[in-house]
mmCIF file of the N, C-alpha and C atoms, coordinates in Angstrom:
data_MODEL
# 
_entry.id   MODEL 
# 
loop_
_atom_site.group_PDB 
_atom_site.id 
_atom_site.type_symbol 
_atom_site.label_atom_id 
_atom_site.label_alt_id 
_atom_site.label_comp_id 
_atom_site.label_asym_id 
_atom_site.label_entity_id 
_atom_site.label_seq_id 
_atom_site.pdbx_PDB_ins_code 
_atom_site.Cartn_x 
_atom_site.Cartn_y 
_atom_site.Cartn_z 
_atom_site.occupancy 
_atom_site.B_iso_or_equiv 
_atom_site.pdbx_formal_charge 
_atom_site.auth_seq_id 
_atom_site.auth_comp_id 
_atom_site.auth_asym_id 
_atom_site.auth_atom_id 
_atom_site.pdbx_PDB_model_num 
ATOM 1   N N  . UNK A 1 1  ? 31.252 7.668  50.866 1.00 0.00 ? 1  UNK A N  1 
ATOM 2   C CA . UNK A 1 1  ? 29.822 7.851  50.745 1.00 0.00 ? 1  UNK A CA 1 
ATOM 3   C C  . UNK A 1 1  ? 29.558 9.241  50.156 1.00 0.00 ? 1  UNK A C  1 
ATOM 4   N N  . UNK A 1 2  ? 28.606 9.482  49.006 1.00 0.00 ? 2  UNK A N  1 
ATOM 5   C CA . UNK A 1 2  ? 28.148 10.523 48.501 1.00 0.00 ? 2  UNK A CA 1 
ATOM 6   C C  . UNK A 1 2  ? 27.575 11.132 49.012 1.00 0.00 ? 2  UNK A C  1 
ATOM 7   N N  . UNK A 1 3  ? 27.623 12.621 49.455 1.00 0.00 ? 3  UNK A N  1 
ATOM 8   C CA . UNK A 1 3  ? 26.355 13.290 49.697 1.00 0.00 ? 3  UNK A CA 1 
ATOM 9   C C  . UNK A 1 3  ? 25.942 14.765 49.224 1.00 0.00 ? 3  UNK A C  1 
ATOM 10  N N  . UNK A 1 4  ? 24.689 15.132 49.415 1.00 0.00 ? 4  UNK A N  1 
ATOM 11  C CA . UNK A 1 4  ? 24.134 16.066 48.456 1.00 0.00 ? 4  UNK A CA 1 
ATOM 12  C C  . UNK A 1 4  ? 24.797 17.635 49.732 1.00 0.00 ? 4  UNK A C  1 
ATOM 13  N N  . UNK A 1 5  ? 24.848 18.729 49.591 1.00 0.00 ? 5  UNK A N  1 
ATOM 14  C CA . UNK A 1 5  ? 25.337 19.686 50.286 1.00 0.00 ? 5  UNK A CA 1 
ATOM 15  C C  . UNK A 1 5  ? 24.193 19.976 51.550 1.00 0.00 ? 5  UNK A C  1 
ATOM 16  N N  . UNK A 1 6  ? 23.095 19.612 51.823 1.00 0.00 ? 6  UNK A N  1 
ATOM 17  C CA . UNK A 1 6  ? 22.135 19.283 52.091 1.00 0.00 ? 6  UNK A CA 1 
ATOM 18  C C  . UNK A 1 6  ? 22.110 18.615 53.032 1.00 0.00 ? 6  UNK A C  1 
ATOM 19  N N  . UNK A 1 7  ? 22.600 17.159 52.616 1.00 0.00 ? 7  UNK A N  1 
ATOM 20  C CA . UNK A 1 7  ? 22.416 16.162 53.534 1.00 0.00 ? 7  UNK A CA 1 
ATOM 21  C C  . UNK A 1 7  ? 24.043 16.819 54.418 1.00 0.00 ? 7  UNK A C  1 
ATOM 22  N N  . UNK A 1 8  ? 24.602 16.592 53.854 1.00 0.00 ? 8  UNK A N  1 
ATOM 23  C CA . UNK A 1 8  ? 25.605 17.204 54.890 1.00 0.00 ? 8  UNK A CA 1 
ATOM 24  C C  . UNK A 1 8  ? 25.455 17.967 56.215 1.00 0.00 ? 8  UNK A C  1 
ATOM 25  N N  . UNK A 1 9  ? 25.051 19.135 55.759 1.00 0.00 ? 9  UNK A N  1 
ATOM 26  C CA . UNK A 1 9  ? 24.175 19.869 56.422 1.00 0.00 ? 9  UNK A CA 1 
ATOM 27  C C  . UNK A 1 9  ? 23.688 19.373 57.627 1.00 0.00 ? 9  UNK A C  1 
ATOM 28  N N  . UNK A 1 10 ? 22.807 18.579 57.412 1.00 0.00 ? 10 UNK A N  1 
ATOM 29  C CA . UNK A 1 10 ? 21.365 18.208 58.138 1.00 0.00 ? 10 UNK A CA 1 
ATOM 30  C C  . UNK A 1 10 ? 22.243 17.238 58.991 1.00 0.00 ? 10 UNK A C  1 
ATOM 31  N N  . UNK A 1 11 ? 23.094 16.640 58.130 1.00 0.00 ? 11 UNK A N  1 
ATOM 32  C CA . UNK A 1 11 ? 24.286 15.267 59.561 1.00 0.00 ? 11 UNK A CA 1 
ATOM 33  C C  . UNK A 1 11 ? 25.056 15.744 60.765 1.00 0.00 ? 11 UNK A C  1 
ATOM 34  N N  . UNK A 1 12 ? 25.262 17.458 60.351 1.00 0.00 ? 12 UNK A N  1 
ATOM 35  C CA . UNK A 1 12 ? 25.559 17.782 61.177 1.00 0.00 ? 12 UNK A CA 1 
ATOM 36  C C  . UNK A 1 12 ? 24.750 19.055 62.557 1.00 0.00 ? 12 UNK A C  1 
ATOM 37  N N  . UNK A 1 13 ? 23.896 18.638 61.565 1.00 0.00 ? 13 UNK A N  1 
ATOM 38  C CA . UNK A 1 13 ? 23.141 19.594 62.735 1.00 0.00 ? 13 UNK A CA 1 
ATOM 39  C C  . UNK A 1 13 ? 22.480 20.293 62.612 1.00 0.00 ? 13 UNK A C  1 
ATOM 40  N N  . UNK A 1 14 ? 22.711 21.329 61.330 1.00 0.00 ? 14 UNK A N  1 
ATOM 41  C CA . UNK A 1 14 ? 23.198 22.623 60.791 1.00 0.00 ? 14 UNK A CA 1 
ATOM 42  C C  . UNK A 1 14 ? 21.728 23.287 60.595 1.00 0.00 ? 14 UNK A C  1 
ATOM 43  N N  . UNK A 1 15 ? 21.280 24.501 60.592 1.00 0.00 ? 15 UNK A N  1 
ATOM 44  C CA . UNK A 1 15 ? 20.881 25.387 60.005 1.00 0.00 ? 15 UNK A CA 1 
ATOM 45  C C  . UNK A 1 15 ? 21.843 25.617 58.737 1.00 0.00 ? 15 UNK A C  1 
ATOM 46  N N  . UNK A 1 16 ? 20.611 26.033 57.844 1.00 0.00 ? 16 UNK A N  1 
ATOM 47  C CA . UNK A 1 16 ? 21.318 26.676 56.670 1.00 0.00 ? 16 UNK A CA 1 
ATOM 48  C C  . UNK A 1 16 ? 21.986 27.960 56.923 1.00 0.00 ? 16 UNK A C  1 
ATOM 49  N N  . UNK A 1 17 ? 21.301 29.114 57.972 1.00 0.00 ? 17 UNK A N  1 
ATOM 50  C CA . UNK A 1 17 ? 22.240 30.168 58.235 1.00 0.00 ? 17 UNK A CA 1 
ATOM 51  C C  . UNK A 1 17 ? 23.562 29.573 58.891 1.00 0.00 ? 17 UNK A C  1 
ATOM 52  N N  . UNK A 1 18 ? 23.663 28.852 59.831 1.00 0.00 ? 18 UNK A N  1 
ATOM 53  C CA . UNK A 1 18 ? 25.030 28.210 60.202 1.00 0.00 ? 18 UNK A CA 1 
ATOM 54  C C  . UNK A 1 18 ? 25.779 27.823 59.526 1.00 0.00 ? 18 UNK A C  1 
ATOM 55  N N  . UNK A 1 19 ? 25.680 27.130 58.955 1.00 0.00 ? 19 UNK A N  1 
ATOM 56  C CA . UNK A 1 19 ? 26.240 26.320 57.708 1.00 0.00 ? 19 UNK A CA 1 
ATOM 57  C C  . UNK A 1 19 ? 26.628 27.517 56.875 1.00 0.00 ? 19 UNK A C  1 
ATOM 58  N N  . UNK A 1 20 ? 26.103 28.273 56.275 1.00 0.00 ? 20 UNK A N  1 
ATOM 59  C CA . UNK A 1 20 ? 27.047 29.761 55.339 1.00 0.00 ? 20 UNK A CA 1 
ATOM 60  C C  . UNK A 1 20 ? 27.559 30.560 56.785 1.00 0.00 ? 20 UNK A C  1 
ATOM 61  N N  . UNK A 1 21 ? 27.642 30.648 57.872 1.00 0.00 ? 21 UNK A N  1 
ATOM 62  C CA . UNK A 1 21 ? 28.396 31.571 58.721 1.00 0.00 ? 21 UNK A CA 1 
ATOM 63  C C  . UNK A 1 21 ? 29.467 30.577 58.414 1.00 0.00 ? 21 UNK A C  1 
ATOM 64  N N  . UNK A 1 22 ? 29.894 29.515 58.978 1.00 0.00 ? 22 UNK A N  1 
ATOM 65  C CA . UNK A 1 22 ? 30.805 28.274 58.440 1.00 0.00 ? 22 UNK A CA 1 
ATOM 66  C C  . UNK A 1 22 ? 32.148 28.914 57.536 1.00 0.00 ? 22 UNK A C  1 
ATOM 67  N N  . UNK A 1 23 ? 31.380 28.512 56.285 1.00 0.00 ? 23 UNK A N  1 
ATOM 68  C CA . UNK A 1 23 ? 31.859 28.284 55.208 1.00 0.00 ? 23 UNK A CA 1 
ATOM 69  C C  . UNK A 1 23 ? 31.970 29.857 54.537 1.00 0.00 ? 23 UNK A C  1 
ATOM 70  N N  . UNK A 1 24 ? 31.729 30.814 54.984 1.00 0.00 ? 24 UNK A N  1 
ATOM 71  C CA . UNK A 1 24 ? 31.836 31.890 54.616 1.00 0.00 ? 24 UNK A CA 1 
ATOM 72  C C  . UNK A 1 24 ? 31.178 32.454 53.517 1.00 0.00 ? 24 UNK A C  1 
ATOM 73  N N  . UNK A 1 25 ? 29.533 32.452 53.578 1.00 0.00 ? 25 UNK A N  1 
ATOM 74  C CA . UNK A 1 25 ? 28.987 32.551 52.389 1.00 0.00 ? 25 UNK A CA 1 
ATOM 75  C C  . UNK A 1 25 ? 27.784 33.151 52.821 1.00 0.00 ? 25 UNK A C  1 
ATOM 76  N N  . UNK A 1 26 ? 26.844 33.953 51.920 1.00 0.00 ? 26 UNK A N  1 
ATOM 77  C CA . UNK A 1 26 ? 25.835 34.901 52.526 1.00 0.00 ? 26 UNK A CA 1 
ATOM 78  C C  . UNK A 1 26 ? 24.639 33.015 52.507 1.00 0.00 ? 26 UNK A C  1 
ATOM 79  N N  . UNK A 1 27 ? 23.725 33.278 53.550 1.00 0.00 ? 27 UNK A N  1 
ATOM 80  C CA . UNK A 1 27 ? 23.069 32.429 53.613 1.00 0.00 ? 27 UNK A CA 1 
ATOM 81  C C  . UNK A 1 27 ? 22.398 32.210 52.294 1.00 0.00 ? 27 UNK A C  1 
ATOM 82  N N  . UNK A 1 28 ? 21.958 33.257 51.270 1.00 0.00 ? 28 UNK A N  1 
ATOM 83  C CA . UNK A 1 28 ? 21.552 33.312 49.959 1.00 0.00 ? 28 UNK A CA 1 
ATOM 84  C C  . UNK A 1 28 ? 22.230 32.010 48.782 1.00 0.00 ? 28 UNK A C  1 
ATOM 85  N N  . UNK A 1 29 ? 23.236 32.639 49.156 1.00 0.00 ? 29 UNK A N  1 
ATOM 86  C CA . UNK A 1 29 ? 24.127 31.720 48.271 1.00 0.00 ? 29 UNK A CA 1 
ATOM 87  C C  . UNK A 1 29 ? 24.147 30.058 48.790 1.00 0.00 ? 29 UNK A C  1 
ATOM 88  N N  . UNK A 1 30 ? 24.007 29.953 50.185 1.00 0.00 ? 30 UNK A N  1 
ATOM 89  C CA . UNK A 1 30 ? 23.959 28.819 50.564 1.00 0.00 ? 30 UNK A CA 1 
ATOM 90  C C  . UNK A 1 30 ? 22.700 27.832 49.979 1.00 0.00 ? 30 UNK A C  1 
ATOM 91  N N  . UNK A 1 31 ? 21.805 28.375 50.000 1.00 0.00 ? 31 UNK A N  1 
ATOM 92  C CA . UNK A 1 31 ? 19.975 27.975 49.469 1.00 0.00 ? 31 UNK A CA 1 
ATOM 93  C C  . UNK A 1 31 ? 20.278 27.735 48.069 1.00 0.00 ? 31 UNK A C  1 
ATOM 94  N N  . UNK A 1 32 ? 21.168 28.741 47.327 1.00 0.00 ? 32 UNK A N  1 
ATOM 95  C CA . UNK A 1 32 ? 21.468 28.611 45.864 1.00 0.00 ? 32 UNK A CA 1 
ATOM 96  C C  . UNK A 1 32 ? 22.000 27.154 46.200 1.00 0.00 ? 32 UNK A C  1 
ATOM 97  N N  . UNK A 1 33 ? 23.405 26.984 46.635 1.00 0.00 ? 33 UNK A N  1 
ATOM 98  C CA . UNK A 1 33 ? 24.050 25.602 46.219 1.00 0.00 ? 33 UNK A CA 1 
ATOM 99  C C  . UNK A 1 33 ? 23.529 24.923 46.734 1.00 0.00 ? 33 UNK A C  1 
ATOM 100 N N  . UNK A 1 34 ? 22.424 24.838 47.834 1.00 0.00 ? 34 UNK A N  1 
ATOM 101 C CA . UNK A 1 34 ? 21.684 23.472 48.098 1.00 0.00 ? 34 UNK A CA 1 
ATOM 102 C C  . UNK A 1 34 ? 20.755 22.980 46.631 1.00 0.00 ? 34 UNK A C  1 
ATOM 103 N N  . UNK A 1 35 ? 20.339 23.983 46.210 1.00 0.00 ? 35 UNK A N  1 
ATOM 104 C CA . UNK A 1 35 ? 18.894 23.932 45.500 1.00 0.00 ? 35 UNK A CA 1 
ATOM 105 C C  . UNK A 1 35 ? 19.768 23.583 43.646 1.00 0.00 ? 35 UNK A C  1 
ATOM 106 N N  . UNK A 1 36 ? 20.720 23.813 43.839 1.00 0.00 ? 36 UNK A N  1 
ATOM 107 C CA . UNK A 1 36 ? 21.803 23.664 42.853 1.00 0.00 ? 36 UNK A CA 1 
ATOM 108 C C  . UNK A 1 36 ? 21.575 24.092 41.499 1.00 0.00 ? 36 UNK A C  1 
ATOM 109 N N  . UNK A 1 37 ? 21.406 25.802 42.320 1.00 0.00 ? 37 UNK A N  1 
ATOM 110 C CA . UNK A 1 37 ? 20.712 26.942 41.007 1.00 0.00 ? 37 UNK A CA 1 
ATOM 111 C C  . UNK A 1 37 ? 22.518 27.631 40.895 1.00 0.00 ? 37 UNK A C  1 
ATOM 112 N N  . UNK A 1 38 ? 23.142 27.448 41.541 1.00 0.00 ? 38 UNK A N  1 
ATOM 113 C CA . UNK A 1 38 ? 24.797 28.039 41.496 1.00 0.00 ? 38 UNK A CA 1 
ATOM 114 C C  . UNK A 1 38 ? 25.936 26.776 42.313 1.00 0.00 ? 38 UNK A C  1 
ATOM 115 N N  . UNK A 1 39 ? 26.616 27.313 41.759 1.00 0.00 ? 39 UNK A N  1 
ATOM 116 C CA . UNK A 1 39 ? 27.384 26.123 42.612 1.00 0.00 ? 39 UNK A CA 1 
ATOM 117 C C  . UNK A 1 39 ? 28.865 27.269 43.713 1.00 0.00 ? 39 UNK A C  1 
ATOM 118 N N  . UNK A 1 40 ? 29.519 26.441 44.352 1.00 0.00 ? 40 UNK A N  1 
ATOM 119 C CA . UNK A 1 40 ? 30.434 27.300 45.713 1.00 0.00 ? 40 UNK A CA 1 
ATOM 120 C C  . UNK A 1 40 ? 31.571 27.488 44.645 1.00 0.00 ? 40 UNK A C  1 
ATOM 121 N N  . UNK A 1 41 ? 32.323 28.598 45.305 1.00 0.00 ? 41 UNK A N  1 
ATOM 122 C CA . UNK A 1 41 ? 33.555 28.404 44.205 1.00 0.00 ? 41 UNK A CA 1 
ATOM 123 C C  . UNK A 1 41 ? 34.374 27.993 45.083 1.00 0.00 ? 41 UNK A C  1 
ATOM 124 N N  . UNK A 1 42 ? 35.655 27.736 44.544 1.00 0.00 ? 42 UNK A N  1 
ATOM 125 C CA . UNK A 1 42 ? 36.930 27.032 45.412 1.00 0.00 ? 42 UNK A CA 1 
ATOM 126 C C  . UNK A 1 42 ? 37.015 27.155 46.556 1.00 0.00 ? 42 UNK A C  1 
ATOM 127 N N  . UNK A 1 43 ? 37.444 28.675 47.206 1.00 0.00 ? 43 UNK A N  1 
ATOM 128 C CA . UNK A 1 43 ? 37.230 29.336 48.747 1.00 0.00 ? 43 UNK A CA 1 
ATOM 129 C C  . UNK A 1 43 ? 36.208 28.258 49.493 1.00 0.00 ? 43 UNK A C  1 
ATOM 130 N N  . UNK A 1 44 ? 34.850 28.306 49.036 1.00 0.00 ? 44 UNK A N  1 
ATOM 131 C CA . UNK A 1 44 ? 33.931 27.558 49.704 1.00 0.00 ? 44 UNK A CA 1 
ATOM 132 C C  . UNK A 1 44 ? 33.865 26.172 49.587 1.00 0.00 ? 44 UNK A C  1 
ATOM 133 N N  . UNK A 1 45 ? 34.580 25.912 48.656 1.00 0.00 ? 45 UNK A N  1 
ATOM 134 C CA . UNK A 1 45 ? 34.534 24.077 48.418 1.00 0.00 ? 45 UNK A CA 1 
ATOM 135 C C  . UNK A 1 45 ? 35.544 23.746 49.442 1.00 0.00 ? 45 UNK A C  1 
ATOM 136 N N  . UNK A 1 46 ? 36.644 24.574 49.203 1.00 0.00 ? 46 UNK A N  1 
ATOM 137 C CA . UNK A 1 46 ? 37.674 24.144 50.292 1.00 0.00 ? 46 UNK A CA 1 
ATOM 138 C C  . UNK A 1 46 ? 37.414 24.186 52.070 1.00 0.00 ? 46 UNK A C  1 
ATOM 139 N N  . UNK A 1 47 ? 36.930 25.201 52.406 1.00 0.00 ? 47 UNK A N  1 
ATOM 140 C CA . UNK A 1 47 ? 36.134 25.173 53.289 1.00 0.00 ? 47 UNK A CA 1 
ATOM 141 C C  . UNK A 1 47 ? 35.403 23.891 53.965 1.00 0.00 ? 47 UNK A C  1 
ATOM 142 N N  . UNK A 1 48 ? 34.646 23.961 53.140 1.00 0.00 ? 48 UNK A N  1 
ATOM 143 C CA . UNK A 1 48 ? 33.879 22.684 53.533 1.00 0.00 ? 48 UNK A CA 1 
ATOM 144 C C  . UNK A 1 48 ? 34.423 21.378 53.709 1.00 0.00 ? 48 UNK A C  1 
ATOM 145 N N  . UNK A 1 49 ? 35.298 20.708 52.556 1.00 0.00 ? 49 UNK A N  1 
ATOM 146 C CA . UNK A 1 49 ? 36.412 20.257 52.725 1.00 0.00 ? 49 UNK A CA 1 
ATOM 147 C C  . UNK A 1 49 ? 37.313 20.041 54.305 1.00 0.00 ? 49 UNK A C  1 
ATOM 148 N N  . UNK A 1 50 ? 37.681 21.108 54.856 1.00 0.00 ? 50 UNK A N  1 
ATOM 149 C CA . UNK A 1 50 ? 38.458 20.788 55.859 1.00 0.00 ? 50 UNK A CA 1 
ATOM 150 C C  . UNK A 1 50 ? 37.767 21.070 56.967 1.00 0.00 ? 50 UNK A C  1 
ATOM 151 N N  . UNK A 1 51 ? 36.528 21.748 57.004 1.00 0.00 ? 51 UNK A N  1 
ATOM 152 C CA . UNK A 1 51 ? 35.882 22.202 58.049 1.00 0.00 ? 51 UNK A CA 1 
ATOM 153 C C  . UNK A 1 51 ? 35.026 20.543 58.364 1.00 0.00 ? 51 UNK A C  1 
ATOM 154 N N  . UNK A 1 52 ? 34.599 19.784 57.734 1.00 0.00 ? 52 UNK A N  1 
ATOM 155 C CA . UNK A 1 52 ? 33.646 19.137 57.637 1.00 0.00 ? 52 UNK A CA 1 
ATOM 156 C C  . UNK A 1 52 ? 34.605 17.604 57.246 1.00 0.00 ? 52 UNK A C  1 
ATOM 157 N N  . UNK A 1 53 ? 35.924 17.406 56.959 1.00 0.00 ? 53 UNK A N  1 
ATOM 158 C CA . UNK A 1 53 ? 36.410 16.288 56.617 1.00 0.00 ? 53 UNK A CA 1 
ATOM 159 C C  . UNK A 1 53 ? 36.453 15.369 55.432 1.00 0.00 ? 53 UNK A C  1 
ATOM 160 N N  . UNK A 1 54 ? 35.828 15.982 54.472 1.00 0.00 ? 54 UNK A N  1 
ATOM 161 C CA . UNK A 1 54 ? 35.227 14.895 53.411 1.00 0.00 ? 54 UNK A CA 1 
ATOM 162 C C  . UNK A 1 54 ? 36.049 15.336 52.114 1.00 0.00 ? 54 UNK A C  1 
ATOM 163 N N  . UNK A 1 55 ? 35.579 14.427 51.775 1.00 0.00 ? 55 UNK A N  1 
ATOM 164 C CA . UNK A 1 55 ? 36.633 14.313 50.336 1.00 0.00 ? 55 UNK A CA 1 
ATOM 165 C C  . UNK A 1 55 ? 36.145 15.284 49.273 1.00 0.00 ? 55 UNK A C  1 
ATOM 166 N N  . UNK A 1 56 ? 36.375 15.543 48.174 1.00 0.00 ? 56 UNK A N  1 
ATOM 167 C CA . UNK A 1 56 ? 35.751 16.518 47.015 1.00 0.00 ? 56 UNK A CA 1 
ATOM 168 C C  . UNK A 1 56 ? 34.846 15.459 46.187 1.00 0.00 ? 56 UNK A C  1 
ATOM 169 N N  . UNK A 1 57 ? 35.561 14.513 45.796 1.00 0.00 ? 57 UNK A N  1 
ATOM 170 C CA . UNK A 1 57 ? 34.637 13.510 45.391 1.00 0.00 ? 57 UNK A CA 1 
ATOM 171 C C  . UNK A 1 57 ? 33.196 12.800 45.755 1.00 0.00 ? 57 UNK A C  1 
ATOM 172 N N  . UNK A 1 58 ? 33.222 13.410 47.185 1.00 0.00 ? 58 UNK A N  1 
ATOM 173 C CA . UNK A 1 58 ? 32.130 12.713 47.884 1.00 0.00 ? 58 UNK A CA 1 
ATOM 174 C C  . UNK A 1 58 ? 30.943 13.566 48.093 1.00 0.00 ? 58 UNK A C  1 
ATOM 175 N N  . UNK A 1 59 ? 31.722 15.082 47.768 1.00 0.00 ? 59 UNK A N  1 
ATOM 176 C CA . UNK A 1 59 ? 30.267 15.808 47.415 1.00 0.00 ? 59 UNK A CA 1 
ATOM 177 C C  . UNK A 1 59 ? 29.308 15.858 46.270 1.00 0.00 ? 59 UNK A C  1 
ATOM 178 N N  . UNK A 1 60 ? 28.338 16.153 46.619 1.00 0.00 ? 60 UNK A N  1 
ATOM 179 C CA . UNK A 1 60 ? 27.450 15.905 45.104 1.00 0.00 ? 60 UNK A CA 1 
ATOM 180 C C  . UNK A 1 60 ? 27.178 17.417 44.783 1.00 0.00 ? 60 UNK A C  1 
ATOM 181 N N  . UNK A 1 61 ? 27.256 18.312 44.196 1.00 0.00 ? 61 UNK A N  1 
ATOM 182 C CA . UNK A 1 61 ? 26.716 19.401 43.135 1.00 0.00 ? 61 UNK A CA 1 
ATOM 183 C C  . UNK A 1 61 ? 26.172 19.352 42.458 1.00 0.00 ? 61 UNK A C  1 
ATOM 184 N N  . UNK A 1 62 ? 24.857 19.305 42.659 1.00 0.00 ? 62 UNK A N  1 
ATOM 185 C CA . UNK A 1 62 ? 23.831 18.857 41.659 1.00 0.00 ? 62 UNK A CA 1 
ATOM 186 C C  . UNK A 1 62 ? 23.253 20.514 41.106 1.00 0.00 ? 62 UNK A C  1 
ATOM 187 N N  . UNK A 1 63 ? 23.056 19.825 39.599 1.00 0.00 ? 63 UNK A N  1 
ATOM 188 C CA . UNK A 1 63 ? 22.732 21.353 38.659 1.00 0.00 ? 63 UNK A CA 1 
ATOM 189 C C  . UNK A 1 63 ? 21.250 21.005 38.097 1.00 0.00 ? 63 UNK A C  1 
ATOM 190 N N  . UNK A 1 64 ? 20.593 20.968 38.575 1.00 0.00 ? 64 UNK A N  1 
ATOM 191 C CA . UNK A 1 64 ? 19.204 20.664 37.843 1.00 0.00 ? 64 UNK A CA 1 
ATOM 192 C C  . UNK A 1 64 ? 19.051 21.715 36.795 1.00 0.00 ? 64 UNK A C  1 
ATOM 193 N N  . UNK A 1 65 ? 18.366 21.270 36.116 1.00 0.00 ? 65 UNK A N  1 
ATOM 194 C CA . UNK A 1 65 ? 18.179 21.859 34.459 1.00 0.00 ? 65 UNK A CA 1 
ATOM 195 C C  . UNK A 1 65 ? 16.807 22.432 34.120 1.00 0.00 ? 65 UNK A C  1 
ATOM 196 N N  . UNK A 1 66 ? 16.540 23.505 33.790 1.00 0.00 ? 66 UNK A N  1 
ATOM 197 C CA . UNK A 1 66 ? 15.508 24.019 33.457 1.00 0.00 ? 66 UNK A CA 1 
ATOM 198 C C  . UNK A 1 66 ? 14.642 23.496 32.185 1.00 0.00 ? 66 UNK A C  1 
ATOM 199 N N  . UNK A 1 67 ? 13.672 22.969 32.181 1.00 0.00 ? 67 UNK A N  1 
ATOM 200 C CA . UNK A 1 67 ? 12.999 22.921 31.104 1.00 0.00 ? 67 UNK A CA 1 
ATOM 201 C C  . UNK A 1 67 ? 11.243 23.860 31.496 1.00 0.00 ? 67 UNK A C  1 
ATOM 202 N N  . UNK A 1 68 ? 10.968 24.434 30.475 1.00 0.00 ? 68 UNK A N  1 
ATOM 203 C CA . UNK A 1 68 ? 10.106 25.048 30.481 1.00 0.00 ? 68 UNK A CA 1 
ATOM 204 C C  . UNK A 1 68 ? 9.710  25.854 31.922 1.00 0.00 ? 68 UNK A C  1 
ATOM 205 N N  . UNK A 1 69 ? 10.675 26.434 32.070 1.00 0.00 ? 69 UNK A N  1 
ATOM 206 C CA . UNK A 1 69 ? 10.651 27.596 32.972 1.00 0.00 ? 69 UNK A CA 1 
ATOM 207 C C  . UNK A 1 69 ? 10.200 26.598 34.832 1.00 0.00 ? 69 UNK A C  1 
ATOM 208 N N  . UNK A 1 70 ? 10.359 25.394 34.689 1.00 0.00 ? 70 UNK A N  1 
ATOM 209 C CA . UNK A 1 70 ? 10.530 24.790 35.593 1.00 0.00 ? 70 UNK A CA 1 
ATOM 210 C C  . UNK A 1 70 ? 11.738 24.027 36.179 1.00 0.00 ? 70 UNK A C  1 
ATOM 211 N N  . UNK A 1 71 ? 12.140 23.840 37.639 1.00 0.00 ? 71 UNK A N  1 
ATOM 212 C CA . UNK A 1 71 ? 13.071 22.891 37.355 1.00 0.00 ? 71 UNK A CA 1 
ATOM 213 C C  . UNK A 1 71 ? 12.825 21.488 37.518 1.00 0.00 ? 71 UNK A C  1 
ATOM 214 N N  . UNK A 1 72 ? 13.519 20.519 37.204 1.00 0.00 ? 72 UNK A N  1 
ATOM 215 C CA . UNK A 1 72 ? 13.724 19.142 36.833 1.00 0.00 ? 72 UNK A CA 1 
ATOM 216 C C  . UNK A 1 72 ? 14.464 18.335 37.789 1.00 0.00 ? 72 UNK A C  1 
# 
């Protein structure tokens, strides 16, 4: 089953500050890869990965795209 970094999140319980104490990431950065203005680098993918059980495939990283100074 797919899910967004988000929903993850929320299945388990989580605050977004929890969720970056976790995974080792300033809560900033966490809001970034929910909102999928940056994405985690390896350290944090892996993380999540074994902290949380799920496959790499099953996460979603979504990059929304700017058009006209909005996002999409």
């Amino acid at each position: 089953m797919k899910l967004t970094l988000k929903a993850l999140r929320v299945n388990y319980g989580l605050t977004q500050r929890e969720m970056s104490n976790i995974v080792g990431c300033s809560i900033e950065s966490w809001r970034n890869y929910e909102n999928g203005i940056t994405v985690p680098n390896n350290k944090v993918v892996e993380k999540i990965i074994t902290t949380f059980k799920v496959n790499y495939n099953d996460i979603i990283f979504s990059r929304r795209l700017r058009l006209n100074g909005s996002l999409t």
